[in-house]
C-alpha positions as CSV (number, residue, x, y, z in Angstrom):
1,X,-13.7,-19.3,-1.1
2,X,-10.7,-20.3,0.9
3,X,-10.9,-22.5,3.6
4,X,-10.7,-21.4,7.2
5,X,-6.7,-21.3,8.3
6,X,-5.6,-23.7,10.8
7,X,-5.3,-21.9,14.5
8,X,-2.4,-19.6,14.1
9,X,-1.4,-18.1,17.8
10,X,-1.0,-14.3,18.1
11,X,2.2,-13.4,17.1
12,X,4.7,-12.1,19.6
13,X,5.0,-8.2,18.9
14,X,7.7,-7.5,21.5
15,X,11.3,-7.2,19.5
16,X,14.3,-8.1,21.3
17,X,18.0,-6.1,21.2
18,X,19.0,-8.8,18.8
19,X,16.0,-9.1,16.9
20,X,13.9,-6.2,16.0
21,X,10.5,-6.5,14.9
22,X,10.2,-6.6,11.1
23,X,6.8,-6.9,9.3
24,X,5.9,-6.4,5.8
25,X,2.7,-5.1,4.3
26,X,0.9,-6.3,1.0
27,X,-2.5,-5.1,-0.5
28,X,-4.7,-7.5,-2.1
29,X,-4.0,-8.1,-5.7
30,X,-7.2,-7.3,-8.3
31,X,-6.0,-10.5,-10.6
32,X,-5.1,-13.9,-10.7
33,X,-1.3,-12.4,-12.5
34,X,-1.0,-10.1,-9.3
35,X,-2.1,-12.7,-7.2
36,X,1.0,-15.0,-8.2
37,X,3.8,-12.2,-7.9
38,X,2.3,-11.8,-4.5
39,X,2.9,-15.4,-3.5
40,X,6.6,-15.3,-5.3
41,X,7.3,-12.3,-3.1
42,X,5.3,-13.7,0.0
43,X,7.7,-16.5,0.3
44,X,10.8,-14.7,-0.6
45,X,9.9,-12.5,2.4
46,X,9.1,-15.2,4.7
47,X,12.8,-16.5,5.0
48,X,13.4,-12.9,6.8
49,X,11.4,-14.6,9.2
50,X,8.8,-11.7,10.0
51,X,6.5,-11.3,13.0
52,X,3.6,-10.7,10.8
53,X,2.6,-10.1,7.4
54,X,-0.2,-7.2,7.3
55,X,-2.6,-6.8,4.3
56,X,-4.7,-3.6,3.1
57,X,-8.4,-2.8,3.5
58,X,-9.6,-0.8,0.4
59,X,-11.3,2.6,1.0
60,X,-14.9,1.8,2.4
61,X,-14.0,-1.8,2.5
62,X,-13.7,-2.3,-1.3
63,X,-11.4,-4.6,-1.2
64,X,-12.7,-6.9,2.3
65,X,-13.1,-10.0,1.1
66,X,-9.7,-9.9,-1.4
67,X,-8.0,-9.0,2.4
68,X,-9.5,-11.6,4.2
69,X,-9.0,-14.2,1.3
70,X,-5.3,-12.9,1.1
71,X,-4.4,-13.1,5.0
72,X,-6.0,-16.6,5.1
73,X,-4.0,-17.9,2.4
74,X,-0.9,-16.6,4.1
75,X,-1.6,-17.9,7.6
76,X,-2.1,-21.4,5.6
77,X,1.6,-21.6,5.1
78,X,1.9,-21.0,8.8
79,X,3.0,-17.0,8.7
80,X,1.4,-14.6,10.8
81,X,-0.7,-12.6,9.2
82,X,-3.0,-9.0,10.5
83,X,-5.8,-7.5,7.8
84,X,-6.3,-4.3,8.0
85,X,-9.4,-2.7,8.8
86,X,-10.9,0.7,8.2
87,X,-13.9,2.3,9.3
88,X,-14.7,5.9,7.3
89,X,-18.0,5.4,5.3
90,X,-18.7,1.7,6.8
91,X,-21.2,1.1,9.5
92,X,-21.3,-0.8,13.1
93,X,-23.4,-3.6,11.3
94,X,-20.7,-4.4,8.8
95,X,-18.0,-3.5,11.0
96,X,-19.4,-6.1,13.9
97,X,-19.9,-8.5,10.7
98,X,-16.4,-8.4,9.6
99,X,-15.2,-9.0,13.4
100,X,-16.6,-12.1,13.9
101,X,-15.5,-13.1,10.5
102,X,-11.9,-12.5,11.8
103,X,-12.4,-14.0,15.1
104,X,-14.5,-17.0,13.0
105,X,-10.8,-17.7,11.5
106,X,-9.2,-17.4,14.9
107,X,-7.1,-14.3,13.4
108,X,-5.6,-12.2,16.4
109,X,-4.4,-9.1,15.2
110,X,-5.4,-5.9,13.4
111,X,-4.5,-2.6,12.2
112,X,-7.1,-0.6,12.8
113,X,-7.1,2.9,10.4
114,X,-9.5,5.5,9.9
115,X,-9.3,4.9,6.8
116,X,-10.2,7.1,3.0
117,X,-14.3,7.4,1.3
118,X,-14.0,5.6,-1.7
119,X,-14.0,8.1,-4.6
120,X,-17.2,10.1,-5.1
121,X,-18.7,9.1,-1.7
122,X,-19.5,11.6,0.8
123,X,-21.3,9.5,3.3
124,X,-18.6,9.1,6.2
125,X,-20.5,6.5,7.9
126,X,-20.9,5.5,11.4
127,X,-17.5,6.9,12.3
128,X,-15.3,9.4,12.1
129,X,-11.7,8.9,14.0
130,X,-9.9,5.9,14.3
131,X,-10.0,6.2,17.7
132,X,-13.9,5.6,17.3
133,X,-13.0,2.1,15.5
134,X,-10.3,1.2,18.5
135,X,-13.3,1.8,21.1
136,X,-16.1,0.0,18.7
137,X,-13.7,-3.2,18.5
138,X,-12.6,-3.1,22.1
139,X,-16.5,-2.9,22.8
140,X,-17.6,-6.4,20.9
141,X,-14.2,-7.9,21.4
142,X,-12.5,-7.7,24.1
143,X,-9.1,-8.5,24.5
144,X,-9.0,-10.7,21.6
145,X,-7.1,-8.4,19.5
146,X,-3.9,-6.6,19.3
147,X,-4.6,-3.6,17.5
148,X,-2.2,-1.4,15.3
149,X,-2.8,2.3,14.9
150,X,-1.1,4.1,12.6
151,X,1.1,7.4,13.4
152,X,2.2,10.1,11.7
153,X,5.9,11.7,12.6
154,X,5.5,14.0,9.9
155,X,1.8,15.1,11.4
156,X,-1.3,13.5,9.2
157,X,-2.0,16.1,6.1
158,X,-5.8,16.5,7.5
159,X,-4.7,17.5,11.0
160,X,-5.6,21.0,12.6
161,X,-2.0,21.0,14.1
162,X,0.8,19.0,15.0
163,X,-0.8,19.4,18.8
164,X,-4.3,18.1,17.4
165,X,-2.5,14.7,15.7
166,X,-0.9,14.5,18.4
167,X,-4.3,14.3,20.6
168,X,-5.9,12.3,18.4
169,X,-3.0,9.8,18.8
170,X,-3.7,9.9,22.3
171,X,-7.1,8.9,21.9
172,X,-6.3,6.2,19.8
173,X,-4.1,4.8,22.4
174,X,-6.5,5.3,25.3
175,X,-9.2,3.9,23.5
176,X,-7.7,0.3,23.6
177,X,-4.2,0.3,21.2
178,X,-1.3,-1.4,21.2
179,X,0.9,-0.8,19.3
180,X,1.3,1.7,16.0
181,X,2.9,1.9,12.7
182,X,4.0,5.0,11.5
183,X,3.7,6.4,7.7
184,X,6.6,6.1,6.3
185,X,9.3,8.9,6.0
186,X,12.9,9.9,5.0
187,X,13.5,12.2,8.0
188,X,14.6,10.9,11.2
189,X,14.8,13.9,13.1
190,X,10.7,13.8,12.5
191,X,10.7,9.8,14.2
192,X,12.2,10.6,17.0
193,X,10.6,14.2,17.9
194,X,7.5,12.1,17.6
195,X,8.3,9.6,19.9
196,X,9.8,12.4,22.6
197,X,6.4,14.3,22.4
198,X,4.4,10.9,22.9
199,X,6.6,10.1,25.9
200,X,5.7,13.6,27.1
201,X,2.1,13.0,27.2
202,X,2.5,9.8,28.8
203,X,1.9,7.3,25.6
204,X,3.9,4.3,25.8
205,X,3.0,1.8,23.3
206,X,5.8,0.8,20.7
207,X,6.1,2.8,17.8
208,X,7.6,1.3,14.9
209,X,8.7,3.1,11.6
210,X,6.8,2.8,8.8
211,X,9.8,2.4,5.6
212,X,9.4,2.7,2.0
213,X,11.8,1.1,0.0
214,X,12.5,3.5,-3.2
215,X,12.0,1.7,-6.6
216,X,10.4,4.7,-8.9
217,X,10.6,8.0,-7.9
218,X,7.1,8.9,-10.2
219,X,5.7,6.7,-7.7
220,X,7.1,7.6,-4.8
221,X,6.4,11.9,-5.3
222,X,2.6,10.3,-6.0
223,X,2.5,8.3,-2.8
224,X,4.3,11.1,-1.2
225,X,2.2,14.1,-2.0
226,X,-0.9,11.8,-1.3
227,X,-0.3,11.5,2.2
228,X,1.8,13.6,3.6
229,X,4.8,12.3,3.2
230,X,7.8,14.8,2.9
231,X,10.9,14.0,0.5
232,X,13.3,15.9,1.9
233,X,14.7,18.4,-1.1
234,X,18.6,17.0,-1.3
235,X,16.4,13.1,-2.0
236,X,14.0,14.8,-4.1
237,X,16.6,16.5,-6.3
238,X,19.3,13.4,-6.7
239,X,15.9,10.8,-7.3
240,X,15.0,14.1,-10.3
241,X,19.0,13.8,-11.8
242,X,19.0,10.6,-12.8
243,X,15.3,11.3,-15.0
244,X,14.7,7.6,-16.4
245,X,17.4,5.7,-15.3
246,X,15.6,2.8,-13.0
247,X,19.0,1.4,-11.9
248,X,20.7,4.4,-10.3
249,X,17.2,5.5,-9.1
250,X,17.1,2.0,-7.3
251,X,20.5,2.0,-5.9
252,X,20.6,5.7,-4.9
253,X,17.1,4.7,-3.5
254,X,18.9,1.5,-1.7
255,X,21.6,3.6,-0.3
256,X,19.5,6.0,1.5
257,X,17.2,3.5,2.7
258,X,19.3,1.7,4.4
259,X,21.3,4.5,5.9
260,X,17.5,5.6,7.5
261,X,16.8,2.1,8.7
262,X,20.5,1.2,10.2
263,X,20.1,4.7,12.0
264,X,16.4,3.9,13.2
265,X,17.6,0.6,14.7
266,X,21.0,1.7,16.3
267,X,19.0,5.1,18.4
268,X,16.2,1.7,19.9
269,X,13.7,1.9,17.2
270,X,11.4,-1.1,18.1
271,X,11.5,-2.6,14.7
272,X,10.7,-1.9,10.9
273,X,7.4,-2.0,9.3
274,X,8.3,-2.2,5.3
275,X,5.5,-1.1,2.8
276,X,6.5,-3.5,0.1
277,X,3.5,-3.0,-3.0
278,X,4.2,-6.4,-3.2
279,X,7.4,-6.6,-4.1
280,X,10.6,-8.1,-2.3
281,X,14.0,-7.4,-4.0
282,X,14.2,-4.1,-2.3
283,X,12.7,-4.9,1.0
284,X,15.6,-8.1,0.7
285,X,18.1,-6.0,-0.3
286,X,17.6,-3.8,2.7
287,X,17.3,-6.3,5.2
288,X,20.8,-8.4,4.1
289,X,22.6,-4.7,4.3
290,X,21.2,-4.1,7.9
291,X,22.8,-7.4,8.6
292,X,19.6,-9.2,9.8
């Protein structure tokens, strides 16, 4: 068991013209190998001088002790770090339980998702919409908090309709959010729509791109056609040319990457929020091109 962090302060979320907001997120590793290329690529990251490092929760909580061991051994270094934490096919006990443990460690800061059942389950829990969990930890918290919600530009695959995501954002927001990180996508056009239609319906919290760098495109169609994530044809087809070739993949990959993100940033996107899977050469790369 890892010791309890020294105090860490909430981090300061609001970016400034000359310094966007840039955080990266990690998932727990399942070994001690894993566990090591995460701390190689922890502290390579860190010299980008992030607001906050943010770590996964597994689907139903599989993985909640892994998070909270991983964000404590991050904030021991003195980085800011925000666990994720989902609530589909959890309860309010374990829920409460895992609140305190947070607040126990004087961590500030969530991301608050809705969250997957872990394979074969059907029992959805106590809850059923993130907005639900935003409420619930408003409820036995407080303030205490700042809570990231996640958004979806590109409208969530299990949404009624663009109009109902939308709503459901909505909720999220009124229910006690702060802030939100979006999934990650390629189209920009689908960003900023987003953001016009959330202005329209009076939500004002930042909303900060979620980017994924491109390292293997048999990943990225998985990743993609798991959540929704569209790859627009002209990406799909160059990433499909080169077949097995990881080094035109990657730079093709580095290219367009940082074409989106330079674009984000000049139109007064609030920041970058980089899904790494633990990994920083790309994310690096990235950030040194954006000139930051």
């Amino acid at each position: 068991m890892i010791d309890p962090a020294p105090s860490v302060a909430a981090p300061a979320l609001a970016p400034t013209p000359a310094r966007p907001l840039c955080s990266f997120e990690f998932f727990p590793p399942k070994t001690a190998e894993g566990m090591q290329k995460l701390r190689a690529a922890r502290r390579q990251l860190a010299q980008l001088n992030p607001a906050f490092f943010s770590v996964t929760y597994g689907a139903g909580g599989s993985t909640r002790e892994g998070t909270l061991e991983t964000v404590l051994e991050i904030r021991q270094d003195g980085l800011p770090a925000a666990p994720h934490l989902s609530c589909i096919g959890s309860s309010r006990e374990i829920l409460r339980e895992v609140l305190t443990q947070y607040r126990d460690h004087g961590i500030h800061h969530l991301v608050a998702l809705r969250g997957d059942l872990p394979s074969g389950s059907v029992d959805t829990g106590d809850f059923r919409f993130g907005s639900e969990l935003v409420a619930f930890i408003r409820e036995e918290t407080g303030d205490w908090f700042h809570i990231d919600v996640a958004a979806y530009p590109e409208v969530h695959p299990q949404a009624r309709s663009a109009p109902a995501d939308l709503e459901a954002f909505r909720r999220k927001v009124a229910a006690g959010a702060n802030s939100a990180i979006t999934q990650y996508f390629f189209n920009s056009d689908a960003y900023w729509q987003f953001v016009d239609q959330c202005a329209a319906v009076g939500i004002d919290i930042p909303v900060v791109p979620g980017i994924m760098p491109i390292g293997s495109f048999v990943k990225l169609a998985r990743f993609s056609d798991a959540c929704g994530a569209e790859i627009p044809r002209w990406i799909r087809k160059r990433l499909e040319s080169f077949g097995d070739d990881s080094v035109s993949i990657r730079a093709f990959g580095l290219d367009v990457v940082t074409e989106l993100c330079a674009g984000l940033l000049a139109r007064g996107a609030p920041g970058l929020h980089f899904y790494t899977l633990n990994q920083a050469a790309l994310t690096t790369t990235i950030w040194h091109r954006l000139g930051l």
